[in-house]
PDB file of N, H, CA, C and O in Angstrom:
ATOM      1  N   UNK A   1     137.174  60.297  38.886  1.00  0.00           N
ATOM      2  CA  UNK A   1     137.756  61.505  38.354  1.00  0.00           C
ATOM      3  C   UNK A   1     136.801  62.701  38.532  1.00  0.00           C
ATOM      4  O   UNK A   1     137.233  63.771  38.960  1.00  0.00           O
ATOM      5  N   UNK A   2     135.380  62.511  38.177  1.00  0.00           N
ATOM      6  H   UNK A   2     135.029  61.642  37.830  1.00  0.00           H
ATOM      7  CA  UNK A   2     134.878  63.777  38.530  1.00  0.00           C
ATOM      8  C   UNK A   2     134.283  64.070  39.974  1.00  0.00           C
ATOM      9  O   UNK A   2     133.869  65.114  40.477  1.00  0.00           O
ATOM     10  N   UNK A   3     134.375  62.964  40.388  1.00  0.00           N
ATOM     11  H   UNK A   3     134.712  62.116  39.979  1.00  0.00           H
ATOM     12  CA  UNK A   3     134.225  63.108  42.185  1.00  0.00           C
ATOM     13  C   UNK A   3     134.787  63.946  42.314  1.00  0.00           C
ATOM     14  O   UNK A   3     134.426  65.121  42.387  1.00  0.00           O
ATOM     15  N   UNK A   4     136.159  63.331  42.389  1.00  0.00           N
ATOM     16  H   UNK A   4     136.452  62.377  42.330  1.00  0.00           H
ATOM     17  CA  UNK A   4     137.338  64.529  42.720  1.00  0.00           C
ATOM     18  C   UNK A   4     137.568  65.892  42.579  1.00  0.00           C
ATOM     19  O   UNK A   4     138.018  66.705  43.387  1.00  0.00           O
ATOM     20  N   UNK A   5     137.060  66.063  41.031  1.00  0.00           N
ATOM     21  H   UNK A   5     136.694  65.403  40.375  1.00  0.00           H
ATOM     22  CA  UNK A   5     136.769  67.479  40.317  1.00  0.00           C
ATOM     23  C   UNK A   5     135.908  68.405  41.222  1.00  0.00           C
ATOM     24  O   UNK A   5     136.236  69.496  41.689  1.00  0.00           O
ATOM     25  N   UNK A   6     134.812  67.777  41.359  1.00  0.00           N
ATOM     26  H   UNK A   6     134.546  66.891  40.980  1.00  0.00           H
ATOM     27  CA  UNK A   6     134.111  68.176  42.182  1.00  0.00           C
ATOM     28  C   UNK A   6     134.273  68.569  43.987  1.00  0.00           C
ATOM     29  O   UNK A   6     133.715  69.433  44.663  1.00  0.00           O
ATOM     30  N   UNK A   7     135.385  67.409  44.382  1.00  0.00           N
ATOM     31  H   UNK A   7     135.839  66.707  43.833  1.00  0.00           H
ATOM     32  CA  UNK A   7     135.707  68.450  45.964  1.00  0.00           C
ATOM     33  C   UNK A   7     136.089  68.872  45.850  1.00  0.00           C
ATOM     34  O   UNK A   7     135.912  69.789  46.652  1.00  0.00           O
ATOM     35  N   UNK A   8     137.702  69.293  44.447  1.00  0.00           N
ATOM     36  H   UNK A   8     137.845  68.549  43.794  1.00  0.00           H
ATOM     37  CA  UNK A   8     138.210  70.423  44.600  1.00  0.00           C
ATOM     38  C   UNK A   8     137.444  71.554  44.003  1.00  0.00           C
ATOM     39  O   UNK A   8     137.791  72.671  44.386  1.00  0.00           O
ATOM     40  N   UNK A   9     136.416  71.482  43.094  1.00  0.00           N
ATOM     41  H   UNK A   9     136.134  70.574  42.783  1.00  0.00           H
ATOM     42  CA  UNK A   9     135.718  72.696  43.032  1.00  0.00           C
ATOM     43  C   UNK A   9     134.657  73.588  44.106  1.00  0.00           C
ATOM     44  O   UNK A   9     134.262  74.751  44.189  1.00  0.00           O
ATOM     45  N   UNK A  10     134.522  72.709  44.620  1.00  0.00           N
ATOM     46  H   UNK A  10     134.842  71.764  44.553  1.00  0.00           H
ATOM     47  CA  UNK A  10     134.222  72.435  46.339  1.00  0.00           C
ATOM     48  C   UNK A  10     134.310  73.611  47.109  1.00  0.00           C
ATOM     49  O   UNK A  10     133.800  74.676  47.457  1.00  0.00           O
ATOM     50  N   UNK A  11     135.625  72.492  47.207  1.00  0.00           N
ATOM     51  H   UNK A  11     136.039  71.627  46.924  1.00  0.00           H
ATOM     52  CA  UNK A  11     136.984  73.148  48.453  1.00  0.00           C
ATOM     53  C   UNK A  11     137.406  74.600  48.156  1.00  0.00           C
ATOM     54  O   UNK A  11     137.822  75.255  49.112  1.00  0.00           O
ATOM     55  N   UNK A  12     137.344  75.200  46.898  1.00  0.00           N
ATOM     56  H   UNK A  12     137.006  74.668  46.121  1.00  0.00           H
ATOM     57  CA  UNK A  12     137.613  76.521  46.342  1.00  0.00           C
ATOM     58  C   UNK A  12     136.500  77.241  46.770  1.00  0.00           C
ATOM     59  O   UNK A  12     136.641  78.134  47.606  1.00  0.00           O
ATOM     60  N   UNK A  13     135.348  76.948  46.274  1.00  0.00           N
ATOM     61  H   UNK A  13     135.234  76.223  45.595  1.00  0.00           H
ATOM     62  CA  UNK A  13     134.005  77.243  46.559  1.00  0.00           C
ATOM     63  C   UNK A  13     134.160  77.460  48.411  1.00  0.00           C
ATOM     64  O   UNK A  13     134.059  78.622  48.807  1.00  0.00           O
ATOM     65  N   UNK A  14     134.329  76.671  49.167  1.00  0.00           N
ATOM     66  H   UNK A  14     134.411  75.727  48.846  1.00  0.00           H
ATOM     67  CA  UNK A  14     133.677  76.456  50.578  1.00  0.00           C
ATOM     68  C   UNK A  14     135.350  77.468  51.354  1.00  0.00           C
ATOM     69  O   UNK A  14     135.413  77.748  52.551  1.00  0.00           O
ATOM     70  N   UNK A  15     136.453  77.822  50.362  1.00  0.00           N
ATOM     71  H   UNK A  15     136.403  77.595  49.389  1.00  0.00           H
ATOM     72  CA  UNK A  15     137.264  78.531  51.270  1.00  0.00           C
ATOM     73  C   UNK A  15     137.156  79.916  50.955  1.00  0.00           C
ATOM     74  O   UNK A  15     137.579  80.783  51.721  1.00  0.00           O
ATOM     75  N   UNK A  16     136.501  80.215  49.649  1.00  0.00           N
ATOM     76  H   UNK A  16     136.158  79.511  49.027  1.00  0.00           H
ATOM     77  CA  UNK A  16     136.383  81.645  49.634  1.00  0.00           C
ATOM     78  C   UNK A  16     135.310  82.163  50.165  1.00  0.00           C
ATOM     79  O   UNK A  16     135.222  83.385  50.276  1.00  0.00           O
ATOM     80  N   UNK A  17     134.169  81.209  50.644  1.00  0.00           N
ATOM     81  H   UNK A  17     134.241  80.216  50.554  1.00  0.00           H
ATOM     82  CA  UNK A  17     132.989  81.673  51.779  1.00  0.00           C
ATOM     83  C   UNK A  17     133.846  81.938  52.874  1.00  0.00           C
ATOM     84  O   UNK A  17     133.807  82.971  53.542  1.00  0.00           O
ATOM     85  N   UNK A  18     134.886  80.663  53.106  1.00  0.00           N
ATOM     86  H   UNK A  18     134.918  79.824  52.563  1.00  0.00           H
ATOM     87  CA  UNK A  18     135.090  81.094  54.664  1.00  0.00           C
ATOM     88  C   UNK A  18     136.177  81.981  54.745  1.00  0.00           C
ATOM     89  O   UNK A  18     136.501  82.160  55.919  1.00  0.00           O
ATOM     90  N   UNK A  19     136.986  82.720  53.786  1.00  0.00           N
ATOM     91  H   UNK A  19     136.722  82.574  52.833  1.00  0.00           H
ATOM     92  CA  UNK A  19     137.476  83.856  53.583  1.00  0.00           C
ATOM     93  C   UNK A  19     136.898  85.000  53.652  1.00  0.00           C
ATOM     94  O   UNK A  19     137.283  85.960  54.319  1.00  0.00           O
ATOM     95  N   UNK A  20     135.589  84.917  52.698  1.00  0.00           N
ATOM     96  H   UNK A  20     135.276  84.137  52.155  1.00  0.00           H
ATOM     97  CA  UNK A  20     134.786  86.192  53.130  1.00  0.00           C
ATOM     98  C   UNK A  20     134.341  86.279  54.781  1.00  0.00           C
ATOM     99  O   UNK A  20     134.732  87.152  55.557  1.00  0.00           O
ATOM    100  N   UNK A  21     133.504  85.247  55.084  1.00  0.00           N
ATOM    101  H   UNK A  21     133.187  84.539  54.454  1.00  0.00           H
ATOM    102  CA  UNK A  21     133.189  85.547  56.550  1.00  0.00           C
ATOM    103  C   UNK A  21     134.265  85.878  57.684  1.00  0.00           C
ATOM    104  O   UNK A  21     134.019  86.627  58.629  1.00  0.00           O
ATOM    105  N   UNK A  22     135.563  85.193  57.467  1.00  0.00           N
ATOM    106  H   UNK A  22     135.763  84.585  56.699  1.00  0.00           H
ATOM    107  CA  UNK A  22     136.150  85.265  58.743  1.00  0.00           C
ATOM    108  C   UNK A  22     137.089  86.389  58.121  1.00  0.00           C
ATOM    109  O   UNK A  22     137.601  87.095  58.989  1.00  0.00           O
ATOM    110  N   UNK A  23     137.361  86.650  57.076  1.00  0.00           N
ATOM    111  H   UNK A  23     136.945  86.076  56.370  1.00  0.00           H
ATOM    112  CA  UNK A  23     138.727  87.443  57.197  1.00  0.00           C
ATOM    113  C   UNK A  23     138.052  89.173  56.669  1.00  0.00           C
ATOM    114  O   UNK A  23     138.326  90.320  57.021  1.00  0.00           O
ATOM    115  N   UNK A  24     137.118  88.602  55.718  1.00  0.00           N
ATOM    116  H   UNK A  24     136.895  87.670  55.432  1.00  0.00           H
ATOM    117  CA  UNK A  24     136.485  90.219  54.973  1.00  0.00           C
ATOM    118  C   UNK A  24     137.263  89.967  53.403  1.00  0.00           C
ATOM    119  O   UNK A  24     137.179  90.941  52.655  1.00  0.00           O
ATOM    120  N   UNK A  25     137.796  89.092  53.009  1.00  0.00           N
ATOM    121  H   UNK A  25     137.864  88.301  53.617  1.00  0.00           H
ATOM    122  CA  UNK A  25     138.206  89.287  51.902  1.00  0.00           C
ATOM    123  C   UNK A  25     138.323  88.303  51.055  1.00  0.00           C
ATOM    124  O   UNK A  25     139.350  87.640  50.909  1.00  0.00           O
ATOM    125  N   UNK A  26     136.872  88.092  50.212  1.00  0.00           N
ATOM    126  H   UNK A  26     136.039  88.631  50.331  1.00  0.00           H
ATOM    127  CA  UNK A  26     137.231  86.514  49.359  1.00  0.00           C
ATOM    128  C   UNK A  26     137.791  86.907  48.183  1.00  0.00           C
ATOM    129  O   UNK A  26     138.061  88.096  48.019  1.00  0.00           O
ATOM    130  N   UNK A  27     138.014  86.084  47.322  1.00  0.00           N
ATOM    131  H   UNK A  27     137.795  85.117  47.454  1.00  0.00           H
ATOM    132  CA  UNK A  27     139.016  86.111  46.057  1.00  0.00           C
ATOM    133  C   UNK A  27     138.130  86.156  45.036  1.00  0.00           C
ATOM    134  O   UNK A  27     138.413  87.074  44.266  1.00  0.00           O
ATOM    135  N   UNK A  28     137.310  85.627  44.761  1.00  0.00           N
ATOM    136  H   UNK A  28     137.081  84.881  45.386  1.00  0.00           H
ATOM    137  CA  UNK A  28     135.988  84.915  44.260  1.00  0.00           C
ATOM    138  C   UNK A  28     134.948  86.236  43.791  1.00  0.00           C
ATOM    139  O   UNK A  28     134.309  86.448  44.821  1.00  0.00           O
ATOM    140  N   UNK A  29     134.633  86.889  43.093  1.00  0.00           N
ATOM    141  H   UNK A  29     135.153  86.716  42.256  1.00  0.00           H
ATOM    142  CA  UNK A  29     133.251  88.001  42.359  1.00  0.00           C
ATOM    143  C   UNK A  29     132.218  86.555  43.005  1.00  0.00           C
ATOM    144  O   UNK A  29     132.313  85.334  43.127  1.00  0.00           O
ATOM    145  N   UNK A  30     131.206  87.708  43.295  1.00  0.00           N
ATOM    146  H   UNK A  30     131.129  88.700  43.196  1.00  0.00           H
ATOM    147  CA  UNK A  30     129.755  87.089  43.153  1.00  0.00           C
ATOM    148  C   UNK A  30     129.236  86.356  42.210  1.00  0.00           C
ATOM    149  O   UNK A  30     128.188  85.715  42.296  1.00  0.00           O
ATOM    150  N   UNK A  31     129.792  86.413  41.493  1.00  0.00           N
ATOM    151  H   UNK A  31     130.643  86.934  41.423  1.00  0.00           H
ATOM    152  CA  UNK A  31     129.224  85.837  40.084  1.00  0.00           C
ATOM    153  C   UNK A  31     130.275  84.410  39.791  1.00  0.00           C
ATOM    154  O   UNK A  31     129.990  83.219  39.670  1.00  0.00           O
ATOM    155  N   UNK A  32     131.137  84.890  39.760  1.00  0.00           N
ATOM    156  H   UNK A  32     131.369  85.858  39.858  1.00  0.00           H
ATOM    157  CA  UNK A  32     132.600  83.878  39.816  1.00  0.00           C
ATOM    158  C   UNK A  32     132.242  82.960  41.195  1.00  0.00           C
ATOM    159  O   UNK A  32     132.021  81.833  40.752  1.00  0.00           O
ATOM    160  N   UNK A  33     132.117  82.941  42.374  1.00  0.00           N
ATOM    161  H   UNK A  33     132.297  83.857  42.734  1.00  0.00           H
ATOM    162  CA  UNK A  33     131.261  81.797  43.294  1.00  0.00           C
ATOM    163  C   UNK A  33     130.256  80.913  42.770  1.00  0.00           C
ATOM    164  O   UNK A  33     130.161  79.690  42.877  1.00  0.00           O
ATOM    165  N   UNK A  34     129.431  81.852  42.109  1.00  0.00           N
ATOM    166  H   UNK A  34     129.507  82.845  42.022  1.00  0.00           H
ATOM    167  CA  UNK A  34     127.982  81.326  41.119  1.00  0.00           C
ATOM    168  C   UNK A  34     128.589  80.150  40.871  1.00  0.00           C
ATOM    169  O   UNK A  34     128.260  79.072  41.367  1.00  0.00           O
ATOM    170  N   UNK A  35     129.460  80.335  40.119  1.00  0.00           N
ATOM    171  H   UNK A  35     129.727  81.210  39.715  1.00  0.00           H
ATOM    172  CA  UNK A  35     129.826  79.487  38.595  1.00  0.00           C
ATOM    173  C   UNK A  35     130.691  78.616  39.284  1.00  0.00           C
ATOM    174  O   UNK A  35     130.566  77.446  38.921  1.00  0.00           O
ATOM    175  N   UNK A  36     131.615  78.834  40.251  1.00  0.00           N
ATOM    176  H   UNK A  36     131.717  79.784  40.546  1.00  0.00           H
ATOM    177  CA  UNK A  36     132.129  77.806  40.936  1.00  0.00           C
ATOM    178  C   UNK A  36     131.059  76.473  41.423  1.00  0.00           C
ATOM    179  O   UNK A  36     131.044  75.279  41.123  1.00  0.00           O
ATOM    180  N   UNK A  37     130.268  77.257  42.243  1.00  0.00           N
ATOM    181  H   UNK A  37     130.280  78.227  42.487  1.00  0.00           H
ATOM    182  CA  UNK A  37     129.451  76.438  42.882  1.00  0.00           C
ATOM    183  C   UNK A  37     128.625  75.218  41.394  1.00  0.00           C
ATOM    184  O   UNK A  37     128.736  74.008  41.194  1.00  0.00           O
ATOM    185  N   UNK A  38     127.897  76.262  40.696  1.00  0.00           N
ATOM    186  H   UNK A  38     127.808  77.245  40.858  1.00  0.00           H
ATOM    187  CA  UNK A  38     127.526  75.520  39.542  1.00  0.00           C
ATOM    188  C   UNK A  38     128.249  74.394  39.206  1.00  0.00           C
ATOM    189  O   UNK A  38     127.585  73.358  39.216  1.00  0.00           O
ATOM    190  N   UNK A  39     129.498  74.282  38.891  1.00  0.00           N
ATOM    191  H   UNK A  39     130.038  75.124  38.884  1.00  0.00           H
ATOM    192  CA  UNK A  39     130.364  73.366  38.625  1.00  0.00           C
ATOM    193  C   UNK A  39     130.723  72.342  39.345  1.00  0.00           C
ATOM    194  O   UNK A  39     130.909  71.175  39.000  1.00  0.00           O
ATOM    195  N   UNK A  40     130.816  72.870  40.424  1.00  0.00           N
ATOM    196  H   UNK A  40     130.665  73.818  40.704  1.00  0.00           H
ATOM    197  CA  UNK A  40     130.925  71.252  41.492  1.00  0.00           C
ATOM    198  C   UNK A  40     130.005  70.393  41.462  1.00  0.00           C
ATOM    199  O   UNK A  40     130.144  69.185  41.653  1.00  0.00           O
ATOM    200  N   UNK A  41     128.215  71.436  41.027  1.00  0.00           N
ATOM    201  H   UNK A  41     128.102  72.418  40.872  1.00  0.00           H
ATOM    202  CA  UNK A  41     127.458  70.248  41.241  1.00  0.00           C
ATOM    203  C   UNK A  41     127.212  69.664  40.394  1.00  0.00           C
ATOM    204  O   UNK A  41     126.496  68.670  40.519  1.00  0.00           O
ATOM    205  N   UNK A  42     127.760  70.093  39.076  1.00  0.00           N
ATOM    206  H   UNK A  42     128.341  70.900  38.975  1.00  0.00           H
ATOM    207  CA  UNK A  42     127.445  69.361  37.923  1.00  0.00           C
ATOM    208  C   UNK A  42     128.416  68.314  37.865  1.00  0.00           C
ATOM    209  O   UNK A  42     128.091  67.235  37.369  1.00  0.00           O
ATOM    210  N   UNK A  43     129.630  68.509  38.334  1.00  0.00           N
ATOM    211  H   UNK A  43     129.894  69.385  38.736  1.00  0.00           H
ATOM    212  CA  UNK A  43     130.770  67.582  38.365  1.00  0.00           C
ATOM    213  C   UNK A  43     129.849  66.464  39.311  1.00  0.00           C
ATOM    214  O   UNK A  43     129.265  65.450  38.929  1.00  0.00           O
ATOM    215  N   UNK A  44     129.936  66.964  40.486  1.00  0.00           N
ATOM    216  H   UNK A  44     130.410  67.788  40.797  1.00  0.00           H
ATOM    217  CA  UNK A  44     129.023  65.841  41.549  1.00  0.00           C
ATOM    218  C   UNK A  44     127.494  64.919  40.563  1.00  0.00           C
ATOM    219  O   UNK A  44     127.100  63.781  40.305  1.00  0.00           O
ATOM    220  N   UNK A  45     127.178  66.143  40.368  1.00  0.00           N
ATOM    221  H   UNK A  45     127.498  67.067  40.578  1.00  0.00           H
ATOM    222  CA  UNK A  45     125.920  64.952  38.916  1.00  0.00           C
ATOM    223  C   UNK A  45     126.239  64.131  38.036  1.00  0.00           C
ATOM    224  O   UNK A  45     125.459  63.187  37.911  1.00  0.00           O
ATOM    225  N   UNK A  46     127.182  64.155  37.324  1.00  0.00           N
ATOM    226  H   UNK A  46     127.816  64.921  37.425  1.00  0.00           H
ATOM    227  CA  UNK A  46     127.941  63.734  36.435  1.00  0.00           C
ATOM    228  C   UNK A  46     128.497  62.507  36.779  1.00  0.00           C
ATOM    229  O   UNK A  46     128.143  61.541  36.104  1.00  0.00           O
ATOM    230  N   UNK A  47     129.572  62.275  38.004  1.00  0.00           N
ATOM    231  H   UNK A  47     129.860  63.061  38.552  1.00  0.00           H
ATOM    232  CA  UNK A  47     129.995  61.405  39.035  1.00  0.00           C
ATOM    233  C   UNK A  47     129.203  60.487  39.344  1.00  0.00           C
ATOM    234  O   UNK A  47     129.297  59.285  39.095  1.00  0.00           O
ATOM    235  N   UNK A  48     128.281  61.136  39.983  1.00  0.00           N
ATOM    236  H   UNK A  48     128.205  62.112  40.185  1.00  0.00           H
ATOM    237  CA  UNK A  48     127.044  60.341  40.400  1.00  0.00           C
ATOM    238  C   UNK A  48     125.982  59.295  39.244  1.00  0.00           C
ATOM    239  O   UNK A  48     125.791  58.082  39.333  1.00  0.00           O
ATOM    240  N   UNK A  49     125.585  59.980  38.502  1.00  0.00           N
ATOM    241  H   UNK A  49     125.740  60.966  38.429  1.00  0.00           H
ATOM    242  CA  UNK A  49     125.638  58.986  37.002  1.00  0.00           C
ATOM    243  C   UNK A  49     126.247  58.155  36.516  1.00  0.00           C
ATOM    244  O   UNK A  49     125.843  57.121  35.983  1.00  0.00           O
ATOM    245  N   UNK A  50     127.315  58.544  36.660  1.00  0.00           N
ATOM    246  H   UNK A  50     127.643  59.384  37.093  1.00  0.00           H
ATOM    247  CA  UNK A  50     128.649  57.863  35.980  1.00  0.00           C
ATOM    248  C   UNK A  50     128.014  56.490  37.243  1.00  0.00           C
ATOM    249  O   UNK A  50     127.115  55.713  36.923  1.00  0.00           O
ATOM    250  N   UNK A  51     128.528  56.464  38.276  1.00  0.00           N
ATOM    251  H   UNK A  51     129.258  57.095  38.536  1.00  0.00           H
ATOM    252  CA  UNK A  51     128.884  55.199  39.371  1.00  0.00           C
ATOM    253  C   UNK A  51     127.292  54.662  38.984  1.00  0.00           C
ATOM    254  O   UNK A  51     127.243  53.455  38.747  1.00  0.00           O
ATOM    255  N   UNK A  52     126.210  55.277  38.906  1.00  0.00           N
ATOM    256  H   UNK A  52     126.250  56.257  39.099  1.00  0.00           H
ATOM    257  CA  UNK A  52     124.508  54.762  38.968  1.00  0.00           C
ATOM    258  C   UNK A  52     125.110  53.731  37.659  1.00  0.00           C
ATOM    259  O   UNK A  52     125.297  52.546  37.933  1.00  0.00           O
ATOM    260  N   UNK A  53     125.393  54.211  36.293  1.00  0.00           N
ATOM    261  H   UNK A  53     125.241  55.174  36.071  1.00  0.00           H
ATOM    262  CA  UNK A  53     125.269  53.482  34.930  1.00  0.00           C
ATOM    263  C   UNK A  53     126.200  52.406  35.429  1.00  0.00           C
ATOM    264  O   UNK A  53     125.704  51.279  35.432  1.00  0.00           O
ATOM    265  N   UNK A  54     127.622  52.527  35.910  1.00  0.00           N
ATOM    266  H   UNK A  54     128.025  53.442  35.907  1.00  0.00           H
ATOM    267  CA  UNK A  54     128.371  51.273  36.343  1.00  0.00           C
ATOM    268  C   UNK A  54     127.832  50.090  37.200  1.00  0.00           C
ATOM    269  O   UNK A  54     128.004  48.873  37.136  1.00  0.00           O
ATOM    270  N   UNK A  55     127.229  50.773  37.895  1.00  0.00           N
ATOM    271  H   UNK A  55     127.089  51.761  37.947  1.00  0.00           H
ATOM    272  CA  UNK A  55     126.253  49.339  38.768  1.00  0.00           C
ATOM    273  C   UNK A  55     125.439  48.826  38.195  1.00  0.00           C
ATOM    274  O   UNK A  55     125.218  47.624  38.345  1.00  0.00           O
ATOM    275  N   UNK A  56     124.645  49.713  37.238  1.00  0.00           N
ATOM    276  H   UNK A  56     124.824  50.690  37.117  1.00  0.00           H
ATOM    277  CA  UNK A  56     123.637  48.916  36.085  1.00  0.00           C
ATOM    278  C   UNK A  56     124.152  47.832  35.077  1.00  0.00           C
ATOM    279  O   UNK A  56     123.662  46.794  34.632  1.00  0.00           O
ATOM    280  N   UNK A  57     125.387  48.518  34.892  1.00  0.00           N
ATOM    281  H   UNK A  57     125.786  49.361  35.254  1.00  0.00           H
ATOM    282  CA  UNK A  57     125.782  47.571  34.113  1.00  0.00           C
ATOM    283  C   UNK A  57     126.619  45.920  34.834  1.00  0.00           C
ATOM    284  O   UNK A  57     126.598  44.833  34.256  1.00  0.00           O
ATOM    285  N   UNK A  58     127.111  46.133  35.846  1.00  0.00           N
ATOM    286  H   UNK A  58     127.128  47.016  36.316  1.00  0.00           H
ATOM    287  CA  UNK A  58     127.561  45.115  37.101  1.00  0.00           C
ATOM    288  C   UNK A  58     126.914  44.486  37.079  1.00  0.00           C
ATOM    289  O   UNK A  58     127.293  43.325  36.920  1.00  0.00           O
ATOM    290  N   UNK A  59     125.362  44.768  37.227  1.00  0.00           N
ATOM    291  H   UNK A  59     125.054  45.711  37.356  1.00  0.00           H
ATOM    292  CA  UNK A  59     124.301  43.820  37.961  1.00  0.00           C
ATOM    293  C   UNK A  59     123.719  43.370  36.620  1.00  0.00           C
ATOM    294  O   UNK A  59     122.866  42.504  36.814  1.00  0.00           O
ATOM    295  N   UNK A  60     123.863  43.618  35.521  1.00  0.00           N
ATOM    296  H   UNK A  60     124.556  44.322  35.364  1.00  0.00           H
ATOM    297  CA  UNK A  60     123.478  43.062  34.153  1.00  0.00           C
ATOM    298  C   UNK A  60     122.105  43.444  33.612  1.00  0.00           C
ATOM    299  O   UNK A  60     121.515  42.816  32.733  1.00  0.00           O
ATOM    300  N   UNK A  61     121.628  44.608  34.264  1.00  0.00           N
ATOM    301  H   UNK A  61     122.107  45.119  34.978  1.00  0.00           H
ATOM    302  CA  UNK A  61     120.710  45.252  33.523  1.00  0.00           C
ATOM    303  C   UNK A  61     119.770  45.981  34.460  1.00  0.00           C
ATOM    304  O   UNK A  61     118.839  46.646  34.006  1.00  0.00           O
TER     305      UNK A  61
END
């Protein structure tokens, strides 16, 4: 679930770059990208923890 969260916060993130570069017009404030970006990677950290603690617990300690 937060994998996921995370490409689509992503994918928002990585199309309003390529809106700004190719077209001249992203959707996204400077600041509002910030916080996008922020969020994916915390989602991606989060995710990533999450699956690390599940294998710990799989393998029994």
């Amino acid at each position: 679930m937060f994998l996921t969260a995370s490409l689509v916060t992503f994918l928002i993130f990585a199309t309003n770059v390529a809106m700004g570069a190719f077209m001249g017009n992203a959707f996204l404030s400077d600041v509002s990208e910030m916080l996008v970006l922020l969020v994916a990677s915390a989602l991606f950290v989060v995710a990533i923890l999450q699956k690390e603690a599940d294998r710990k617990n799989n393998d029994g300690g």
